[in-house]
C-alpha positions in Angstrom: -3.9 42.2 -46.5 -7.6 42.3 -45.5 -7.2 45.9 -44.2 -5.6 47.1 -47.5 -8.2 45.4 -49.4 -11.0 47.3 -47.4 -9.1 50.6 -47.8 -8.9 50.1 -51.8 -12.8 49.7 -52.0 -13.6 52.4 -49.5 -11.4 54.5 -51.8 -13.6 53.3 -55.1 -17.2 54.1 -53.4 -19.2 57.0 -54.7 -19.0 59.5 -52.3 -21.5 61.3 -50.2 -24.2 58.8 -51.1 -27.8 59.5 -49.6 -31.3 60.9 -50.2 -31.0 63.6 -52.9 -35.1 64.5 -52.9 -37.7 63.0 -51.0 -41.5 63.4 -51.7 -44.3 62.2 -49.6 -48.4 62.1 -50.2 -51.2 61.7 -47.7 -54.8 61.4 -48.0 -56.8 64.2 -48.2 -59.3 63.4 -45.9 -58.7 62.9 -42.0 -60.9 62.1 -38.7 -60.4 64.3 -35.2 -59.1 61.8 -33.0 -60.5 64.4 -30.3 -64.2 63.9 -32.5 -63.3 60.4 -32.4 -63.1 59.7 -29.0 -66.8 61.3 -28.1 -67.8 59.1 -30.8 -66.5 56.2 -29.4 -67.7 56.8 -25.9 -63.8 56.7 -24.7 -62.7 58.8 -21.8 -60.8 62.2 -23.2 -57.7 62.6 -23.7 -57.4 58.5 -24.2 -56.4 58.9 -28.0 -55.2 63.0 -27.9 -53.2 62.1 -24.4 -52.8 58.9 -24.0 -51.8 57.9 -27.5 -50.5 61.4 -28.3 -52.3 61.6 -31.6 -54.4 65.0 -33.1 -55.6 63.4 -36.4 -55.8 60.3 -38.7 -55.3 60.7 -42.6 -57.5 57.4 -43.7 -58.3 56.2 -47.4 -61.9 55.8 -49.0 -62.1 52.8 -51.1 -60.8 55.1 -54.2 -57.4 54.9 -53.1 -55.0 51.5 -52.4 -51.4 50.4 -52.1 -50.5 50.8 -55.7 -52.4 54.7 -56.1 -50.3 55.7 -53.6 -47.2 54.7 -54.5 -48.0 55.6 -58.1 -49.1 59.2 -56.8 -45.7 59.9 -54.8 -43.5 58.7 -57.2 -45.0 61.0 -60.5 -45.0 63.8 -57.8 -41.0 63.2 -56.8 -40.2 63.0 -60.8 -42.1 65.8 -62.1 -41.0 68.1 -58.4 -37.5 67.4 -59.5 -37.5 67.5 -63.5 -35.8 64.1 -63.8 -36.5 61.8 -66.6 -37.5 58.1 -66.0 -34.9 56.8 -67.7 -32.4 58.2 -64.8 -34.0 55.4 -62.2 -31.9 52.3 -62.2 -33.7 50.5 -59.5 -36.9 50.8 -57.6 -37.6 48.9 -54.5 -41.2 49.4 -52.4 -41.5 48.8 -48.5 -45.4 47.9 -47.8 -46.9 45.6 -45.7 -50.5 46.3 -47.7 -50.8 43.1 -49.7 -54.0 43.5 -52.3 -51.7 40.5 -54.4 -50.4 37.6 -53.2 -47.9 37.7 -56.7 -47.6 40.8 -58.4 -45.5 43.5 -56.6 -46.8 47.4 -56.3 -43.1 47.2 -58.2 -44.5 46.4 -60.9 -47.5 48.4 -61.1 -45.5 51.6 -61.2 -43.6 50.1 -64.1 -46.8 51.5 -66.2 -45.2 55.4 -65.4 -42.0 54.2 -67.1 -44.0 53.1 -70.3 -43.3 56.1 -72.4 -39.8 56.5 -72.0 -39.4 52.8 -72.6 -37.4 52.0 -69.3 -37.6 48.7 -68.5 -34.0 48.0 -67.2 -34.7 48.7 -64.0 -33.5 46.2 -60.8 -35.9 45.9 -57.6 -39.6 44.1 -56.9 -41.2 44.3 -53.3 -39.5 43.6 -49.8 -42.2 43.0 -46.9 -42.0 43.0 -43.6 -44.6 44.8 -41.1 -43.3 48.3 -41.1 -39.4 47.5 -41.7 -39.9 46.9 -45.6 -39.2 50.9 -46.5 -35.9 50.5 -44.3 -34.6 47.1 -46.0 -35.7 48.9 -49.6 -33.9 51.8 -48.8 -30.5 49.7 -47.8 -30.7 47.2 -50.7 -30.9 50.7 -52.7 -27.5 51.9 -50.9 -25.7 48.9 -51.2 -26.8 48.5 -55.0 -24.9 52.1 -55.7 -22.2 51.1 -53.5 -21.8 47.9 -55.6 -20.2 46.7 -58.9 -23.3 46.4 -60.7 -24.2 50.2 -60.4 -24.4 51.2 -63.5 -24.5 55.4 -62.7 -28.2 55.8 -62.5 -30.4 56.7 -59.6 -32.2 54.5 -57.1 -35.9 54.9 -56.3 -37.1 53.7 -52.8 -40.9 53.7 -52.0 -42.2 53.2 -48.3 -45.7 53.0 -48.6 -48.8 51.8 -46.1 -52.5 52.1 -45.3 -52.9 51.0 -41.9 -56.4 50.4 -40.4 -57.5 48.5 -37.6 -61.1 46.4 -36.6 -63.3 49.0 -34.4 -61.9 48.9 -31.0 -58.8 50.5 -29.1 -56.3 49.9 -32.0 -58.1 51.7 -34.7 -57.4 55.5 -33.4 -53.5 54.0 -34.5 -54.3 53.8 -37.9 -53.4 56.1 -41.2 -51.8 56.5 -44.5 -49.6 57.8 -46.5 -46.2 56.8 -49.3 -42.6 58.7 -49.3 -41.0 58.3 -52.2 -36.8 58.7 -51.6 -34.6 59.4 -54.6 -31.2 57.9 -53.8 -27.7 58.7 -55.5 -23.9 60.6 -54.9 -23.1 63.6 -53.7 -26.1 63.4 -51.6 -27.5 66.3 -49.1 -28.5 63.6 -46.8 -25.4 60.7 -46.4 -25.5 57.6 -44.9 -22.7 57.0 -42.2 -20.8 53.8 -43.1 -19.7 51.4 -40.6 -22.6 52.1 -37.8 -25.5 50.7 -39.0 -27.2 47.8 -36.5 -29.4 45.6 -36.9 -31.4 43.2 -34.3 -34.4 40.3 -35.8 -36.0 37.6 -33.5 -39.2 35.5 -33.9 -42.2 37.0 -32.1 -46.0 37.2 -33.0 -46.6 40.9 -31.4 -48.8 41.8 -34.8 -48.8 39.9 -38.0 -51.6 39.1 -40.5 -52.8 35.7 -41.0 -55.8 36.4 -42.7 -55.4 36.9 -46.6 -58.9 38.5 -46.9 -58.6 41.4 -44.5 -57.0 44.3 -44.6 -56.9 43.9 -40.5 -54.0 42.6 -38.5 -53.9 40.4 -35.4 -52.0 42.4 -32.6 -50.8 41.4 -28.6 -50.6 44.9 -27.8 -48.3 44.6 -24.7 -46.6 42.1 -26.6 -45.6 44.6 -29.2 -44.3 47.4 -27.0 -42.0 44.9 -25.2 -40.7 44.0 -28.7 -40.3 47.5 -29.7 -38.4 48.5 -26.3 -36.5 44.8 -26.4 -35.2 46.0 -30.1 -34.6 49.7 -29.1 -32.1 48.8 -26.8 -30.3 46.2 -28.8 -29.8 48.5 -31.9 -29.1 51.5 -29.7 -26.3 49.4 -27.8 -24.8 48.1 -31.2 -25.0 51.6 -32.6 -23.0 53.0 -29.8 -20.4 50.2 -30.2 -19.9 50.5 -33.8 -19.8 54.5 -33.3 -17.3 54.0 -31.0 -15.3 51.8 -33.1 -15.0 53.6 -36.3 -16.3 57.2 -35.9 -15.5 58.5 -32.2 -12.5 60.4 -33.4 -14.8 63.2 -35.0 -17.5 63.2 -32.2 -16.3 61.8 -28.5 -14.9 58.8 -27.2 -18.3 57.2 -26.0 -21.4 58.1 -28.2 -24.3 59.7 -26.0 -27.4 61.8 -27.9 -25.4 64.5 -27.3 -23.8 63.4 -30.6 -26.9 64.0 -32.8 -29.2 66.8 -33.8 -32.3 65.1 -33.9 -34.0 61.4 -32.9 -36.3 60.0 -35.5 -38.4 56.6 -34.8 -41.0 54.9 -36.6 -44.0 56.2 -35.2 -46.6 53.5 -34.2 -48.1 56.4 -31.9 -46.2 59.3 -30.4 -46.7 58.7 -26.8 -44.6 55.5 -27.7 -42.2 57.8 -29.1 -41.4 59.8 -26.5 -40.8 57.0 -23.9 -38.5 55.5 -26.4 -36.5 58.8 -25.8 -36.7 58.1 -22.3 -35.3 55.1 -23.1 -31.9 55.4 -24.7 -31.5 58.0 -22.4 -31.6 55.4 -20.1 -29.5 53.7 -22.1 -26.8 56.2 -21.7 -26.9 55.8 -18.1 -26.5 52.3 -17.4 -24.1 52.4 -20.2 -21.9 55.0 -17.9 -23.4 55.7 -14.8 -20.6 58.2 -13.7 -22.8 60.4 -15.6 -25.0 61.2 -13.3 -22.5 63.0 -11.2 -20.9 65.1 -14.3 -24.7 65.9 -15.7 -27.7 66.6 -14.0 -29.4 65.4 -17.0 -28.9 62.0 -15.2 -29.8 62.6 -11.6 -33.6 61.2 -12.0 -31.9 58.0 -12.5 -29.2 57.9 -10.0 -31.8 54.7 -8.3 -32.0 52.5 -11.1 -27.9 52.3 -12.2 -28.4 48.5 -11.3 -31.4 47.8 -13.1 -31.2 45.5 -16.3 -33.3 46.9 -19.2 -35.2 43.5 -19.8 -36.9 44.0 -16.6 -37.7 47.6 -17.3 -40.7 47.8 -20.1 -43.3 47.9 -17.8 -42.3 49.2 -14.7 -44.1 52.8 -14.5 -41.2 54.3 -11.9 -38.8 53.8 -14.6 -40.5 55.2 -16.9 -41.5 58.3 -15.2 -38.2 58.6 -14.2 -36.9 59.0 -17.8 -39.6 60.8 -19.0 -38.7 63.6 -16.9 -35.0 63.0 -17.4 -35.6 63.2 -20.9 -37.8 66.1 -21.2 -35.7 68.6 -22.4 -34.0 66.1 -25.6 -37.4 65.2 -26.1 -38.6 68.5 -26.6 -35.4 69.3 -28.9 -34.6 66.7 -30.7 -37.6 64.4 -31.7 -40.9 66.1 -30.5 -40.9 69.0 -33.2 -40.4 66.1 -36.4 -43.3 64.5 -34.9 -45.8 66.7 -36.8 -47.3 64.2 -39.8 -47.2 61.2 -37.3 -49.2 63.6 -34.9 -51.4 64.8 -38.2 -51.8 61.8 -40.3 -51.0 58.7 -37.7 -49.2 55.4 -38.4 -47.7 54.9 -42.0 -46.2 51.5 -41.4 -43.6 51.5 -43.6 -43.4 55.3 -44.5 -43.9 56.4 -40.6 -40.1 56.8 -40.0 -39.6 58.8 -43.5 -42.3 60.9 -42.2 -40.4 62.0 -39.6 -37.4 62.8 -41.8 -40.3 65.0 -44.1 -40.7 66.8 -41.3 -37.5 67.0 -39.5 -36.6 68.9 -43.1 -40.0 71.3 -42.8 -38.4 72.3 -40.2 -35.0 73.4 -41.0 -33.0 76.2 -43.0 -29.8 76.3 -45.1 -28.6 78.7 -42.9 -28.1 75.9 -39.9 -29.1 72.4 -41.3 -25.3 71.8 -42.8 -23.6 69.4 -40.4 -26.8 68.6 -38.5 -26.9 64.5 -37.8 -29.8 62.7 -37.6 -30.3 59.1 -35.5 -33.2 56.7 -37.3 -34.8 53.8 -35.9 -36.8 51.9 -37.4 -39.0 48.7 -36.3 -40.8 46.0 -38.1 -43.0 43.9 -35.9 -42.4 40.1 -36.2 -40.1 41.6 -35.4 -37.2 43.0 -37.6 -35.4 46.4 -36.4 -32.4 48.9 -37.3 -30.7 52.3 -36.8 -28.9 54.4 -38.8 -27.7 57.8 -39.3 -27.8 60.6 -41.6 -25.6 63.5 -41.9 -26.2 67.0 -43.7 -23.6 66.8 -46.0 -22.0 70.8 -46.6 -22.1 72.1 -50.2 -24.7 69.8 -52.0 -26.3 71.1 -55.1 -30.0 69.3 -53.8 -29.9 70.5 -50.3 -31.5 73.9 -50.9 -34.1 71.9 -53.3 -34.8 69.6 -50.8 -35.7 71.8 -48.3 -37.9 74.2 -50.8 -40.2 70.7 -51.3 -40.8 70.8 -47.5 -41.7 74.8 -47.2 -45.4 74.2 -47.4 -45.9 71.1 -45.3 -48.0 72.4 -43.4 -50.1 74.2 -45.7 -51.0 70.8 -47.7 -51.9 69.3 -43.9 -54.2 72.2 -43.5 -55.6 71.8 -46.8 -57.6 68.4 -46.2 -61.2 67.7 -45.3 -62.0 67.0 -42.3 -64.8 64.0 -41.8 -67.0 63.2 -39.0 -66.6 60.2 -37.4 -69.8 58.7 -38.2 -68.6 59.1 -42.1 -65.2 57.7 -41.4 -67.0 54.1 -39.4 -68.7 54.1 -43.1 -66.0 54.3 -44.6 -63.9 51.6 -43.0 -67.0 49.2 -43.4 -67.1 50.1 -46.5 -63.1 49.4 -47.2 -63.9 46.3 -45.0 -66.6 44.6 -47.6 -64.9 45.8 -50.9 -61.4 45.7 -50.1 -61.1 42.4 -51.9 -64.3 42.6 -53.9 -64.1 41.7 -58.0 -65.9 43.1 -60.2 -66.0 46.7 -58.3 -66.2 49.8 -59.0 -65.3 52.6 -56.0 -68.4 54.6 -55.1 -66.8 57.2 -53.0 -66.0 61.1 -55.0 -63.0 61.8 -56.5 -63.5 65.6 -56.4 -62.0 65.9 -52.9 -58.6 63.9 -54.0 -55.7 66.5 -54.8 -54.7 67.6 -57.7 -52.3 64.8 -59.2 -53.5 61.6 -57.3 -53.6 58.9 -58.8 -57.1 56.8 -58.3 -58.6 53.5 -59.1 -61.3 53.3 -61.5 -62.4 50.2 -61.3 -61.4 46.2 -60.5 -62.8 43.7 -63.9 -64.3 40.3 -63.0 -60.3 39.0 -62.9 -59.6 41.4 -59.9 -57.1 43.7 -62.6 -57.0 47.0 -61.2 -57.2 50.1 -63.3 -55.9 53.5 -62.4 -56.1 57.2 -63.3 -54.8 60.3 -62.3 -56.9 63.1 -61.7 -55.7 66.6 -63.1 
């Protein structure tokens, strides 16, 4: 009976539901990390190298959570000619908290004015940089669900991530993706795989309601990350092997997907954590060493347990060089605005999808598949996958709003680092500051960002957009 009642509601789903158009705004200003590391008296290469980063988008105190989120949401409605009164729910991901009550949600409400929208589901869901994911599942399982009422979903994943002076602040940046959600999707959620893993931990969190600055135990946090890696990766692979080996192979491998997206915290992390399910692979089936050579750098380490792996350097060589090739393939290339604009928190893993789409063609992006994790330190964690779904009316759409990526990256102003340290001390003494009013330019901002004006005596914050 229960089987039969899970076929009749498969049957009743929309189908193909996904992300029909994506849109996604950066500062336009950015700091060398190569400048930045002279600056800083560092040793070079230890931000270009050793955290794999060329530049960091950053915000003057001009721009907060909520003009970001209202920029990249009039920018995906006006790219794609929708009316507000199509969005049935809105959810934002953002760990950037300028109120301890009233959600960035609810600040965008004031672009739905004129069209008189108000019946429309979704407030704020925080947690480190996991918030966009858990938005953008609430979104799919509202459509999915009895309460859908036809209209479109609206996810925002939005973050401006800066850091005390010191070794964490070349992981900083900024940016907002906004992700409209619906049917007949070019970009489809796979049903029945998605894994999850959450545990307690205090790798980076934010105790102190007045800073914009977090608290982090760096080796902490890349244990955590690994740690949650290899738990969602493992589930992944079971549930793929439960309810969609059929169309792909009996035991899922990466040879299954087309690309490898991962929140970004720095890409150097990113392409040991392709190392790292490659390892995964192996332990998983260590016959495969002797029917690929793929494996053969990790023929000494098929008795290892993973838990006692996140620090030991042999490992890690060993599947960086195993995983070279994938790497280069099938994440490397889509790590082009974490490489160029840094750490979004929230929006970091959409940023990869922005520019796994850049790019591709129609010609050969139809059946492509596309593996997602994403991580929220405290921690909370997931994967996913996407699939290119064949004969959408979006997909070629979709793929035009990616065309000039990166044109608009080329188009920003570069600042010295002795500009960007003011900066930052600037953003660190106003950041909660009432009355203020910003005292950086707005002729630098692009065309179509919103801005705030000003913050009245009762910390209200006012916006405008500049034309």
């Amino acid at each position: 009976m229960e089987m039969a009642h899970t076929s009749k509601l498969i049957s009743c789903w929309p189908k193909d539901v996904g992300i029909i158009a994506l849109e996604i705004y950066f500062p336009c200003q950015y700091v060398d990390q190569s400048e930045l590391e002279m600056h800083d008296g560092v040793s070079q290469g230890k931000y270009t190298v050793g955290l794999g980063q060329s530049k960091m988008g950053f915000c003057s105190d001009q721009e907060d959570i909520n003009s970001l989120c209202l920029t990249v949401v009039q920018h995906l409605i006006e790219r794609n000619n929708i009316s507000y009164n199509d969005i049935g729910r809105l959810e934002v991901g953002t760990e950037t908290i300028i109120d301890k009550s009233k959600s960035v949600k609810t600040v965008l409400m004031q672009l739905f004015a004129e069209c008189q929208n108000s019946d429309i589901e979704g407030v704020d869901t925080i947690n480190a940089c996991y918030g966009g994911t858990a938005a953008l599942f609430n979104a799919v399982n509202w459509i999915e669900s009895s309460h859908w009422d036809g209209r479109y979903a609206l996810v925002v994943a939005g973050d401006i991530a800066v850091y005390a002076s010191g070794n964490a602040r070349p992981t900083g940046g900024a940016g907002a993706v906004a992700m409209l959600l619906g049917p007949n999707a070019p970009l489809v959620f796979e049903r029945g795989t998605r894994s999850t893993y959450m545990q307690h931990a205090y790798d980076f969190y934010k105790p102190n309601m007045m800073s914009e600055y977090p608290t982090v135990d760096g080796k902490l946090s890349i244990e955590c990350y690994l740690n949650a890696l290899d738990h969602c990766y493992a589930l992944y692979k079971k549930k793929f092997n439960v309810n969609c080996a059929g169309g792909v192979g009996e035991n899922f491998t990466l040879d299954a997907v087309d690309a490898v997206l991962f929140h970004s915290p720095y890409c150097k992390l990113v392409q040991k954590s392709v190392g790292r399910l490659l390892l995964n692979d192996f332990l998983a089936n260590p016959m495969l060493s002797s029917r690929n050579g793929l494996f053969a750098s990790l023929e000494n380490f098929k008795n290892l347990k993973l838990s006692e792996t996140y620090f030991d350097r042999e490992v890690e060589q060993a599947c960086l060089i195993a995983s070279r090739d994938v790497y280069q393939q099938k994440t490397f290339p889509y790590l082009l605005l974490a490489n160029q604009v840094g750490n979004m928190y929230t929006a970091s893993l959409f940023g990869g999808l922005a520019s796994f789409i850049s790019k591709q063609n129609l010609k050969d992006i139809v059946g492509k598949r596309i593996l997602m994790f994403s991580y929220g330190s405290g921690f909370a964690s997931s994967m996913f996958c996407l699939s290119v779904a064949n004969g959408s009316p979006s997909l070629g759409h979709l793929l035009d709003s990616f065309t000039n990526l990166t044109q608009r990256l080329g188009s920003r102003q570069k600042v010295d680092p002795a500009t960007f340290a003011e900066i930052m001390n600037l953003r660190e003494k106003t950041s909660h500051m009432a009355p203020y009013s910003p005292v950086c330019q707005i002729e630098n901002l692009f065309p179509g960002t919103w801005y705030l004006l000003c913050v009245d005596e009762k910390h209200r914050r006012k916006y405008e957009r500049k034309n």
